[in-house]
VEXZA-786320 format. One record per residue (C-alpha): residue in three letters; x, y, z. Coordinates in steps of 0.001 Angstrom, whole numbers, padded with zeros to 6 digits, always signed. Example, Ala and Ser with C-alpha at 12.3 -4.5 7.8 and 13.67 -1.06 7.14 Angstrom:
2
Ala+012300-004500+007800;Ser+013670-001060+007140;
end
This chain:
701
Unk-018010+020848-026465;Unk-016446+017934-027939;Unk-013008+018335-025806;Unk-012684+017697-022837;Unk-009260+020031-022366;Unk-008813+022336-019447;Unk-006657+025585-019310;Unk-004967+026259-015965;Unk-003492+029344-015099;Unk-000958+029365-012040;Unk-000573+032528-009741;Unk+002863+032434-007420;Unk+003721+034513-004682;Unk+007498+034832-004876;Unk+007831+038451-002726;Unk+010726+038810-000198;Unk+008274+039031+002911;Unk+006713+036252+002060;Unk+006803+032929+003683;Unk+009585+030381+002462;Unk+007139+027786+003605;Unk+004975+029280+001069;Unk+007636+029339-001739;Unk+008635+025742-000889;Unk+004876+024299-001160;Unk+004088+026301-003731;Unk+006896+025153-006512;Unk+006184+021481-005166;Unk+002679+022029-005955;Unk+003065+023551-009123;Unk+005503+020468-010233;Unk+002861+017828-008412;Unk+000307+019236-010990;Unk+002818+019503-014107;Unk+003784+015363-013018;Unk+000811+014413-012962;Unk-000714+015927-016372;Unk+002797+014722-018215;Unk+001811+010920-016756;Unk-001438+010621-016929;Unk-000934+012093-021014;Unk-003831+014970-021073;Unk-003623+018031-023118;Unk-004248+020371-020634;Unk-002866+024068-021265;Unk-000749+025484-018394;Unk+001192+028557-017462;Unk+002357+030891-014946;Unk+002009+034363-013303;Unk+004846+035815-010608;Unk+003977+037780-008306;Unk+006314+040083-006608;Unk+009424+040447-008945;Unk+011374+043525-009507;Unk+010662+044092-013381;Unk+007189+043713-014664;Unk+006597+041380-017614;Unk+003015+040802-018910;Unk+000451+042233-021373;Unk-001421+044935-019470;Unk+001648+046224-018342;Unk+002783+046561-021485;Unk-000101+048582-022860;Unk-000139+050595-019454;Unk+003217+051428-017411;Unk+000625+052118-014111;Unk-000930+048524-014390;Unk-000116+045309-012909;Unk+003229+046022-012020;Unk+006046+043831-010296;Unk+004106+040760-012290;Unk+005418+038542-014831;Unk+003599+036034-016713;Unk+005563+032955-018582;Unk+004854+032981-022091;Unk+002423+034736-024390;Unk+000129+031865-024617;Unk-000184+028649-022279;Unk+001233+025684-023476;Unk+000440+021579-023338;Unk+002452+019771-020119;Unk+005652+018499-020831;Unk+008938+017583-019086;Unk+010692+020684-020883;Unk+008476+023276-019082;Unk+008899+021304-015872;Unk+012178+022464-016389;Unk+011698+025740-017679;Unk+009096+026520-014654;Unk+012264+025727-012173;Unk+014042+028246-013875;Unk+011304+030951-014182;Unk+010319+030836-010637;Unk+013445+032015-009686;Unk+013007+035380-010931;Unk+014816+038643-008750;Unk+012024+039060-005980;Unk+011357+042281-004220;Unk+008389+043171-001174;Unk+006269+045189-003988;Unk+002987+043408-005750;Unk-000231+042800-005397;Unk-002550+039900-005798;Unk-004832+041420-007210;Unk-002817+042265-010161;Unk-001823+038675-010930;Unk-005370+037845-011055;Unk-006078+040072-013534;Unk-003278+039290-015721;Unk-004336+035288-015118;Unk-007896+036710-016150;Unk-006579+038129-019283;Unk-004302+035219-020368;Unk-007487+033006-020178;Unk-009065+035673-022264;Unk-006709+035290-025018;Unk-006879+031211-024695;Unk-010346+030854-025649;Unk-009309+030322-029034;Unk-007494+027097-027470;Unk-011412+025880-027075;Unk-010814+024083-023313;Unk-013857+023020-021728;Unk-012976+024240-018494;Unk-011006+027466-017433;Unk-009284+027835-014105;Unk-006590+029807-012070;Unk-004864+028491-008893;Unk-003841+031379-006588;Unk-000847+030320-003790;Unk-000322+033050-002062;Unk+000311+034858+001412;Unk-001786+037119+002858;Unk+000283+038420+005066;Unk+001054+042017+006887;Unk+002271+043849+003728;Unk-000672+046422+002343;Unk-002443+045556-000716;Unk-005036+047908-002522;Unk-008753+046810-003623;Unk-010260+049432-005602;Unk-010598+046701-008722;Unk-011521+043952-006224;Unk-015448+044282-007383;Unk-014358+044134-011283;Unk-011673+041310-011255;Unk-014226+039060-008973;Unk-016950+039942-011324;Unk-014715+038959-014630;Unk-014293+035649-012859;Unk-018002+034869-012232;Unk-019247+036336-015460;Unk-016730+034493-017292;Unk-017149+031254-015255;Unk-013439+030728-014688;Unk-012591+028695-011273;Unk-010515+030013-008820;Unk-008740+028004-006123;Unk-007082+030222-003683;Unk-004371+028153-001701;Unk-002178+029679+000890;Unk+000180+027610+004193;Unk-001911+028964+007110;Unk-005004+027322+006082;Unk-007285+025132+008922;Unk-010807+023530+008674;Unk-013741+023815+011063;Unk-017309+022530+010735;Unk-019998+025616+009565;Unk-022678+025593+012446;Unk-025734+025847+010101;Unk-024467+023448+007255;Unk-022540+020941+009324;Unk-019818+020700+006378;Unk-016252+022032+006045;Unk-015358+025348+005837;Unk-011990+026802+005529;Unk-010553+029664+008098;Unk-007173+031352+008176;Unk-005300+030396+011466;Unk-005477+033175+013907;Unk-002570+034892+014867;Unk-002020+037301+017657;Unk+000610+039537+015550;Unk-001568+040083+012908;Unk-002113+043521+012121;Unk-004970+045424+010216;Unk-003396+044824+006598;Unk-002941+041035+007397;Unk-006440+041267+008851;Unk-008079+043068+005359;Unk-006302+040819+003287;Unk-007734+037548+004816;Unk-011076+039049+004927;Unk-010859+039783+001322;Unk-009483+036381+000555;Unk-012481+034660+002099;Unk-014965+037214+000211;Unk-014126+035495-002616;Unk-015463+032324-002005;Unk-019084+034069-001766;Unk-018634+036526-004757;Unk-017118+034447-007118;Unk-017561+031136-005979;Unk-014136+030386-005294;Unk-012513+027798-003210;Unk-009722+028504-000511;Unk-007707+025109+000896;Unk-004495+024818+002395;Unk-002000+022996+000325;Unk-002425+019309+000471;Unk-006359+020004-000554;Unk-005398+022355-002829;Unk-004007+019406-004830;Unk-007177+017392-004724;Unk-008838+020193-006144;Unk-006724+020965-009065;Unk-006738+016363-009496;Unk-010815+016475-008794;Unk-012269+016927-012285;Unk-015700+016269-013401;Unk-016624+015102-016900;Unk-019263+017629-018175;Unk-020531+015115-020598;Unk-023109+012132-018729;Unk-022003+008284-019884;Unk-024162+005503-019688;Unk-023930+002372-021386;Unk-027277+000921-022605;Unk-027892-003075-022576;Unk-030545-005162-022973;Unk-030830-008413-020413;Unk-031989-011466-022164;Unk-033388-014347-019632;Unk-034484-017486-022163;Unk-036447-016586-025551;Unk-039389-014593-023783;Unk-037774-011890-020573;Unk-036307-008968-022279;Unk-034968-006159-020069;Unk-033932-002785-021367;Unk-031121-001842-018844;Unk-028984+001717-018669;Unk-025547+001111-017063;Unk-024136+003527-014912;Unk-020347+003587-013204;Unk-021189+003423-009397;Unk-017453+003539-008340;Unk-014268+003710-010389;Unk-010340+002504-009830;Unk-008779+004479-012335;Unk-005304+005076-012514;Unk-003377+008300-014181;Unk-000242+006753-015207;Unk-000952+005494-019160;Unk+001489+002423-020145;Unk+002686+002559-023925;Unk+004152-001019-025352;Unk+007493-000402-027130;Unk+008511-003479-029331;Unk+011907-001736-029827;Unk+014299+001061-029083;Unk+014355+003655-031905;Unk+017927+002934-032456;Unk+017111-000928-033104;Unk+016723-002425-035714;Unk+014873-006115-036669;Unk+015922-008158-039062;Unk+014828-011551-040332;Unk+017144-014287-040018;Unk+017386-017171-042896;Unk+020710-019176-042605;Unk+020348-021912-040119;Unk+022954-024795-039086;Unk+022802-028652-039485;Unk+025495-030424-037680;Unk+028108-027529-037662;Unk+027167-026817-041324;Unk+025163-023531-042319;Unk+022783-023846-044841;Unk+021231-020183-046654;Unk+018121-021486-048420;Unk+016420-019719-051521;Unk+013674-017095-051022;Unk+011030-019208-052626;Unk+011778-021784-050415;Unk+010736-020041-047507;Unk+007428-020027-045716;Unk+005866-016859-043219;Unk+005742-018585-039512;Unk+006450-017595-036061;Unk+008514-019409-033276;Unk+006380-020815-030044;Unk+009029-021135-027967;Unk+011995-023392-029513;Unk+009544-024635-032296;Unk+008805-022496-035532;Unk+005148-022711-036815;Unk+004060-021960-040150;Unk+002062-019048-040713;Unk-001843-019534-041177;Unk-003944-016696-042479;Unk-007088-018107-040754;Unk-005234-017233-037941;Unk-006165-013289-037577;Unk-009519-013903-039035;Unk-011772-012754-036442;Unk-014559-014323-035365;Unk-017957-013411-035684;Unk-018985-010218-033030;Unk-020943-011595-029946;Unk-024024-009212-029727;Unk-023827-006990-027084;Unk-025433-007433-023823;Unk-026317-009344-020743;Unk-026626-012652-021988;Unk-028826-014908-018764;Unk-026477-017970-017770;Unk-028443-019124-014600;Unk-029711-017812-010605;Unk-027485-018845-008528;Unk-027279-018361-004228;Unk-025508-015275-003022;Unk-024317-017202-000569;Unk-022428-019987-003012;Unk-019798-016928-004527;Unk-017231-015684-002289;Unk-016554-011989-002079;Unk-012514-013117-003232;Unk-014228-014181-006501;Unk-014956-010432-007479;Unk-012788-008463-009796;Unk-012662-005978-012359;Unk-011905-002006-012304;Unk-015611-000982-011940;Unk-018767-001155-010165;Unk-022102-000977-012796;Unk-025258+000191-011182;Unk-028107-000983-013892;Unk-031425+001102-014021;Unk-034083+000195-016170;Unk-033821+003004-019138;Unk-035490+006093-019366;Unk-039298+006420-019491;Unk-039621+002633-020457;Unk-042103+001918-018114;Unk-042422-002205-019475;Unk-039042-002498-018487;Unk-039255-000865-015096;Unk-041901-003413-014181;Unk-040005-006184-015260;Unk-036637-004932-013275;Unk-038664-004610-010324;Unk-039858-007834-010058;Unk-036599-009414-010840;Unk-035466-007651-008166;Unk-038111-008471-005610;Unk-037693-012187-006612;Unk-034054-012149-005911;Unk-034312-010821-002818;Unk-037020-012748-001746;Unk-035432-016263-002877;Unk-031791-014591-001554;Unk-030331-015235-005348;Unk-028208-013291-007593;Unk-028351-013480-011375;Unk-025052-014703-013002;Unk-024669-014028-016728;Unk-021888-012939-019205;Unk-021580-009669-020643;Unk-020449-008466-024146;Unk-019870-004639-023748;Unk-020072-003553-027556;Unk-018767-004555-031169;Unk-015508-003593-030696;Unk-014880-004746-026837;Unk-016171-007965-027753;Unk-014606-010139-024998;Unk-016930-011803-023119;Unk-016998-011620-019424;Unk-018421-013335-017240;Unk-020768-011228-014213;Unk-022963-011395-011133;Unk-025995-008988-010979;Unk-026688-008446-007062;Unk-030309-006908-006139;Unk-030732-003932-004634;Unk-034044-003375-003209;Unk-035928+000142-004319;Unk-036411+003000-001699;Unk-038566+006269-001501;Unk-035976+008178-004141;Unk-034092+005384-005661;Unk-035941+002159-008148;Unk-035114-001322-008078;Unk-031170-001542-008941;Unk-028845-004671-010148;Unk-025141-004150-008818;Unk-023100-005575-012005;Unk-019827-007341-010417;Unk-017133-009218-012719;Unk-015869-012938-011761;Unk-012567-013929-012206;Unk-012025-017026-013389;Unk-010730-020278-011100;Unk-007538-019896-013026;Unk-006617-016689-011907;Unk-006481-017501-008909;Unk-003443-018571-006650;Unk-003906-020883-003074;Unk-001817-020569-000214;Unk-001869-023136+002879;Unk-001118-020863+005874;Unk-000516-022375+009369;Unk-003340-022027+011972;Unk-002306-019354+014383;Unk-004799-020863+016900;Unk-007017-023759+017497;Unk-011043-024037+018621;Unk-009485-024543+022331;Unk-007558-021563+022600;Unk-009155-018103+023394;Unk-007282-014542+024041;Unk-007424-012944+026936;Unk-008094-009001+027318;Unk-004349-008122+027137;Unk-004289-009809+023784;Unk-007337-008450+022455;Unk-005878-005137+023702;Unk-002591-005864+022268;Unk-004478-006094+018613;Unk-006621-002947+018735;Unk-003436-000984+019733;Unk-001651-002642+016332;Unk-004312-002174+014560;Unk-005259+001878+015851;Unk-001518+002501+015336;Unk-001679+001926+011706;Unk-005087+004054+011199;Unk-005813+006971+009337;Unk-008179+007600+011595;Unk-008393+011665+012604;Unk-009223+011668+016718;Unk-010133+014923+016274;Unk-013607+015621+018268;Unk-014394+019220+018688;Unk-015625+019809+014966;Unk-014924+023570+015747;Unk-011905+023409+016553;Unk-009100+024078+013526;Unk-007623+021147+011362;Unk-005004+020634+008882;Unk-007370+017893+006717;Unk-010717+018824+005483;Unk-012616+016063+006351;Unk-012989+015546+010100;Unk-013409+011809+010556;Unk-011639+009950+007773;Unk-009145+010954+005423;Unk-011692+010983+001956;Unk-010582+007450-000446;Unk-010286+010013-003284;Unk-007454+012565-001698;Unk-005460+009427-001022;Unk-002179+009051-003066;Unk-001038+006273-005181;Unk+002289+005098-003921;Unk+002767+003669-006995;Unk+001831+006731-009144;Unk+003765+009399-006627;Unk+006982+007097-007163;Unk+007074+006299-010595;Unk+006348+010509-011004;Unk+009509+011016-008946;Unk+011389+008813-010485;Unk+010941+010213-014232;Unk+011077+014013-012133;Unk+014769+012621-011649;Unk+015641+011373-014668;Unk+014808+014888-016541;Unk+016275+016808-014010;Unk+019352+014536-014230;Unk+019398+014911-018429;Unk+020206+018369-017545;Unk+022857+018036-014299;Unk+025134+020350-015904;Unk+023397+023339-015285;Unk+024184+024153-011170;Unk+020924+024781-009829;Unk+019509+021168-010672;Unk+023074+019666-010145;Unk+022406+021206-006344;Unk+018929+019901-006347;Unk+020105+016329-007272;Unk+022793+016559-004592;Unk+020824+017361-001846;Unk+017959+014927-002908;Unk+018087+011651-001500;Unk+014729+010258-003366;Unk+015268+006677-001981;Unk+015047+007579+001973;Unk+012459+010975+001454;Unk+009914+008852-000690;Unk+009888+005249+000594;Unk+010754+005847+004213;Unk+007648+005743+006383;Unk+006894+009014+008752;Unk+009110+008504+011669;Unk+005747+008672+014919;Unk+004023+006355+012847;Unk+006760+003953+012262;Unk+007705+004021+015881;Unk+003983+003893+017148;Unk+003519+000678+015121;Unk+006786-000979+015986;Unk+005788-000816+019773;Unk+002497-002122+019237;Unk+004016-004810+017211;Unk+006491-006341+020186;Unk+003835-006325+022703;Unk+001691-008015+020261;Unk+004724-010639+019710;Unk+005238-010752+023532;Unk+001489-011845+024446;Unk+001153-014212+021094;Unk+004521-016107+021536;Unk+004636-018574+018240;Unk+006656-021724+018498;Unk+007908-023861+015712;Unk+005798-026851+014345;Unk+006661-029802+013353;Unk+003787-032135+013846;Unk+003903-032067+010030;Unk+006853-033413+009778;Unk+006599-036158+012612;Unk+003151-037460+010857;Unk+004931-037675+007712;Unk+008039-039636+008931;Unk+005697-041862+010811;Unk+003421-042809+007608;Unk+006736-043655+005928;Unk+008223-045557+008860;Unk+004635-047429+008787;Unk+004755-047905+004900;Unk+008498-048768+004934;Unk+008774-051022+007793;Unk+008941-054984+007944;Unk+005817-056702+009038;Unk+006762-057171+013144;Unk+005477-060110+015720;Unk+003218-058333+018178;Unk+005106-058708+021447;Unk+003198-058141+024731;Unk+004558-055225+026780;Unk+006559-055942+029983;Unk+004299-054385+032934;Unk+006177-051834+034990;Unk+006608-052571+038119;Unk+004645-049242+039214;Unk+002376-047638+037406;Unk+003139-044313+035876;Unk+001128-041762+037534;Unk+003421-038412+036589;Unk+003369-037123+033128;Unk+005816-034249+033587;Unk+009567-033091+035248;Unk+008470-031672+038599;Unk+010929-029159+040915;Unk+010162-031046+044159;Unk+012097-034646+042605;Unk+013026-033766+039310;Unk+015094-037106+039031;Unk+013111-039601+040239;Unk+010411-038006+037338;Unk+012917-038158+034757;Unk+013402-041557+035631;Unk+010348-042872+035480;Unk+009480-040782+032600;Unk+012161-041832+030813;Unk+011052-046002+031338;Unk+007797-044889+029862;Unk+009498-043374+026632;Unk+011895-046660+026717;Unk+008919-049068+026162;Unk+007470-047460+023070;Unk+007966-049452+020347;Unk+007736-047698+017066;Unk+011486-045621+016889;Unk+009387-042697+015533;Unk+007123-041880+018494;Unk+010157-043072+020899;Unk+012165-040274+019330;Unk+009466-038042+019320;Unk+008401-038435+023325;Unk+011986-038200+024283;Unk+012517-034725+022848;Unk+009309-033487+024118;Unk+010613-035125+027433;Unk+014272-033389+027111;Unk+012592-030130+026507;Unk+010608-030392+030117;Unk+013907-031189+031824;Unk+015922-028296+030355;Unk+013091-026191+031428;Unk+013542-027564+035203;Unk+017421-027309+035168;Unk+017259-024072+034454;Unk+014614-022958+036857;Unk+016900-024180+039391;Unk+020192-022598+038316;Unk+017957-019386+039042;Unk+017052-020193+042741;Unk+018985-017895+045024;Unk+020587-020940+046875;Unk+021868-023820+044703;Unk+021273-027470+045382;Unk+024603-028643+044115;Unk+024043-032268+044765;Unk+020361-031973+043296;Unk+021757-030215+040363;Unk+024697-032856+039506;Unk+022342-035927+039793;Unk+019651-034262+037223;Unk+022153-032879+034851;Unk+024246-036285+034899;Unk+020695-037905+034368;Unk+020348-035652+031348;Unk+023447-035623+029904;Unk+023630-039944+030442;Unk+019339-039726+028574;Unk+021177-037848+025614;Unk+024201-039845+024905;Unk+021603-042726+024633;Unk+019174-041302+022331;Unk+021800-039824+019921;Unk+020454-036212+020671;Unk+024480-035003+021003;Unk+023374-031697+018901;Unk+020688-030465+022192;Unk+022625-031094+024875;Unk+025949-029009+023163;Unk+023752-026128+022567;Unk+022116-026716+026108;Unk+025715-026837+027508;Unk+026689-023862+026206;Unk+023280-022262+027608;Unk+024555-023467+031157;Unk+027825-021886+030806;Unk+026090-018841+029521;Unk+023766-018645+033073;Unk+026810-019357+035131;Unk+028973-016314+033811;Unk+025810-014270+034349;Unk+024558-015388+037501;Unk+028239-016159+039067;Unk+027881-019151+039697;Unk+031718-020289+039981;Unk+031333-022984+043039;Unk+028654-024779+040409;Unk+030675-025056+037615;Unk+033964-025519+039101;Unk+032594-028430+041568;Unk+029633-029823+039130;Unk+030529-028919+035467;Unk+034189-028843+035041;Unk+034728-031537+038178;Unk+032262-034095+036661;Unk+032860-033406+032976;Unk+029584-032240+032086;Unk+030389-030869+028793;Unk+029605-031057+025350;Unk+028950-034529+023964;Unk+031794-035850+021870;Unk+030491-038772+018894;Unk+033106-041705+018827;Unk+036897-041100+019586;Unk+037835-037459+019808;Unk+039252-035340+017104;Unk+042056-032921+017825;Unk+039475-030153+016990;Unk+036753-031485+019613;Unk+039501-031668+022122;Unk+039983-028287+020842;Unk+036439-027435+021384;Unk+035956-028591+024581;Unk+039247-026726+026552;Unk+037654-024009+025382;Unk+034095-024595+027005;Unk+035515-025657+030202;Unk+038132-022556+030571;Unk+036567-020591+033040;Unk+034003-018263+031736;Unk+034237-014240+033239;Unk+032492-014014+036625;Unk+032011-011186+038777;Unk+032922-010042+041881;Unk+030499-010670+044288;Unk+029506-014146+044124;Unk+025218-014974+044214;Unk+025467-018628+045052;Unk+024839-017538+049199;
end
């Protein structure tokens, strides 16, 4: 068959017993599948069957009263997926429901609708059944007949329904799908879930809850086998006859059309031009065809879209190269190509096997460029990666594009840790539990016990959703639904809609999960500012920029320095001799540089001993006196005012009043004021020494 069309036919429980659930998922299905075959632009044939209404609409009704009744089918014929019978299918679904129908019937009416659209010619004919089988009776004297029409005919049948779980069969180890038990089930909800799974062994049907029910419907197999047949040329004598086949496939459903205009636009071609405020209109014959590249018009050459001569198609040999010398990042392209030698050449078979065994051997992969045919004549360049043969498979070349150097983009990132550091189990910890939190991973063990998802151990790559696809469908859902607002029922569905926080907002447990994992991650991997960069820069220019200097010979101290940090049992007498060290250092850079490292230490000690349960008040005025006088000499005015107001903060909260009326307010150990104050720093500091809020009880004691 030279099409490659489909017909679907779409059976919907709408009865009054049954399950809103149901209804819900089953007209979000239904408009999934409609999306989806608008988007990706096939000409697939769809329409509908109700189930459970209180008139009775459809052909074999119509030639017999006693048939089929309290079923309604859409339309005569099915028709081609647009946005209009989106529309129309949220109207007819809301047809008058009542308890009375069977399923049965609207399989027989789907049955005879795909009867009548044979004429359509679709290579593929199949009915999607969402119903409930729930307590109401249903009658199966034709339940031999219709399951027999569907096998004889070959139609697929994909029975969905909400109370749908997934153990592992015993004998065949794969999935098999189970209604969930439930203990007020009664002998009519019993026989109709037995009959629902008979089908899957009469007719060979398939019954899936909902979200699998969608992969079905999505997971389509071309009838008709592709391979693309080259020939791999290595110097004037090595000829290979190669079949390509598509290993894997990224393939997208939404199709992008390129609109140069609106249909309301219109183009036309602009002759006058100015010179110096004056226009100018020039004569047709004095105009030449061009084009403008950029701000500069270029006349029009003909040998311009003359194409050049066709490559010939092919693997055309370039060179071996090491596996080893082409990063994985290199790869690109949509597709992997597994190449086979072709059919019954055995010449070529010998030849691919050796290449293979070579490659392998010397640990080499073949790079070439590849021409696919006449008309996709752009060459690309390729790596062919041996694959060694085994008992049931020959020797195979994986085909892999390269991108080229200038497609790709470089990015420095900052170490996050050096050769020295190493985590510790907490941290390693810390990273699994980020990393698990994020996972798709099913922890599901017992393989007999019931599950929502097919699969048991990973979600499967292929029933994975585009975000992109699922969005840009929702969006264009909206926009038709909005072109007709005024009716009520879709004003009501855009009102209670709120597309931006249901699509893009991430499930609440998994957002929480991973936010937890993510601050104890922060808290064991604390990251501090660098600026080692900058200090290496400003010292090359000091070096490049400075005078040439008289090498003077350092003054010895009278002690030798044997501390290199602030210390809690005499933090002053540290600082002090610290601070000599930092004096003698002759290039302003470093000087600078030590000092703040120095600064940082003693804020670091001052603070430890605010937070001592009993206060040294005459340890504490000497080293912040020291620190405040170390400041005011090395112009750091902008530290010490934010340390300042750090101090105040710690005495509010630890009530420390004694210490900052005594110490702080007594010795003026404020802010740092530049040059003769302003009325706004005199301003500024009343209002750091007013007393800050303390509590009652006072913590000095």
């Amino acid at each position: 068959m030279a099409s490659n069309k489909e017909c679907l036919i779409i059976v919907i429980d709408v009865r009054s017993c049954a399950s809103e659930e149901l209804k819900l998922k089953s007209v979000k299905c239904v408009a999934e599948i409609l999306k989806d075959k608008i988007v990706s632009d096939k000409k697939d044939y769809v329409s509908f069957v109700l189930v459970g209404c209180k008139k009775s609409k459809n052909k074999l009704n119509t030639a017999s009263d006693n048939m089929c009744q309290n079923v309604v089918q859409f339309n005569e014929e099915p028709q081609i997926c647009n946005w209009q019978l989106l529309l129309e299918f949220f109207k007819f679904v809301n047809e008058p429901p009542c308890d009375g129908g069977e399923w049965l019937d609207g399989l027989d009416v789907a049955v005879a609708m795909q009867r009548a659209a044979q004429a359509l010619r679709c290579a593929r004919q199949r009915i999607l059944l969402l119903y409930d089988f729930n307590y109401m009776p249903q009658r199966y004297d034709d339940y031999d007949r219709i399951s027999g029409d569907l096998l004889k005919e070959e139609i697929d049948l994909i029975v969905g329904s909400h109370n749908i779980s997934y153990i592992d069969n015993a004998k065949s180890n794969l999935p098999q799908a189970i209604f969930q038990v439930s203990r007020k089930a009664n002998i009519y909800e019993q026989a109709n879930q037995k009959y629902a799974m008979q089908l899957v062994s009469n007719c060979n049907a398939t019954l899936c809850s909902f979200k699998e029910a969608l992969a079905s419907v999505f997971n389509v197999s071309s009838r008709r086998p592709w391979v693309w047949n080259a020939k791999l040329n290595i110097g004037s004598v090595i000829a290979i006859n190669l079949q390509g086949i598509i290993a894997m496939k990224n393939e997208s459903h939404i199709k992008l059309k390129k609109v140069w205009a609106e249909t309301e636009e219109t183009v036309e071609r602009e002759e006058r031009y100015f010179i110096k405020g004056t226009e100018v209109t020039p004569l047709p014959e004095d105009l030449i065809d061009g084009y403008m590249l950029g701000g500069t018009p270029v006349p029009y050459d003909e040998t311009l879209v003359e194409l050049p001569p066709a490559h010939s198609p092919g693997l055309h040999f370039v060179g071996f190269v090491k596996r080893s010398s082409i990063p994985d990042a290199y790869f690109s392209g949509n597709s992997l190509y597994m190449l086979v030698h072709q059919k019954g050449n055995v010449v070529s078979a010998q030849k691919l096997d050796a290449l293979v065994r070579a490659l392998i051997l010397q640990k080499c992969a073949v790079l070439c460029w590849k021409i696919f045919s006449v008309k996709f004549n752009t060459p690309r360049i390729v790596v062919l990666v041996p694959q060694e043969s085994t008992v049931d498979r020959p020797a195979t070349l994986y085909m892999l594009e390269l991108s080229y150097h200038a497609q790709h983009q470089f990015w420095d990132f900052p170490a996050l840790r050096t050769a020295k550091t190493e985590c510790n189990a907490d941290q390693l910890q810390a990273v699994d539990t980020l990393i698990d939190s994020m996972d798709l991973e099913c922890t599901l063990q017992d393989t007999q016990q019931p599950r929502q998802q097919r699969q048991n151990d990973l979600l499967p790559f292929d029933g994975l959703p585009s975000i992109f696809e699922q969005n840009v469908m929702d969006v264009l859902e909206r926009k038709v639904i909005n072109s007709a607002k005024s009716d009520p029922q879709f004003k009501a569905m855009l009102d209670d809609k709120n597309l931006v926080d249901f699509f893009w907002r991430v499930p609440e447990p998994i957002e929480q999960k991973s936010k937890q994992a993510a601050k104890a991650l922060k808290k064991l991997f604390p990251l501090e500012h660098s600026h080692a960069w900058l200090q290496k820069l400003k010292a090359k220019e000091e070096e490049q920029n400075a005078p040439p200097t008289v090498k003077q010979e350092r003054r010895d101290t009278q002690t030798s320095i044997s501390i290199d940090s602030v210390g809690l049992m005499t933090p002053a007498e540290d600082y002090k001799q610290l601070l000599q060290k930092v004096r003698s250092e002759i290039n302003t850079t470093q000087r600078d540089v030590q000092f703040q490292s120095l600064a940082a230490q003693m804020r670091v000690v001052i603070i430890t001993l605010l937070e001592r349960n009993k206060l040294d008040l005459n340890q504490l005025n000497e080293v912040l006196t020291l620190y405040r006088d170390s400041c005011l000499e090395f112009n750091s005015f902008a530290e010490y005012n934010q340390f300042a107001a750090l101090i105040k903060t710690k005495a509010s909260e630890r009530n420390l009043q004694e210490f900052w009326s005594s110490i702080v307010v007594e010795k003026n150990l404020g802010p740092l004021v530049l040059g003769e104050p302003t009325l706004e720093d005199e301003l500024r500091l009343k209002a750091y020494y007013t007393k800050p809020e303390f509590g009652v009880e006072d913590q000095e004691g």
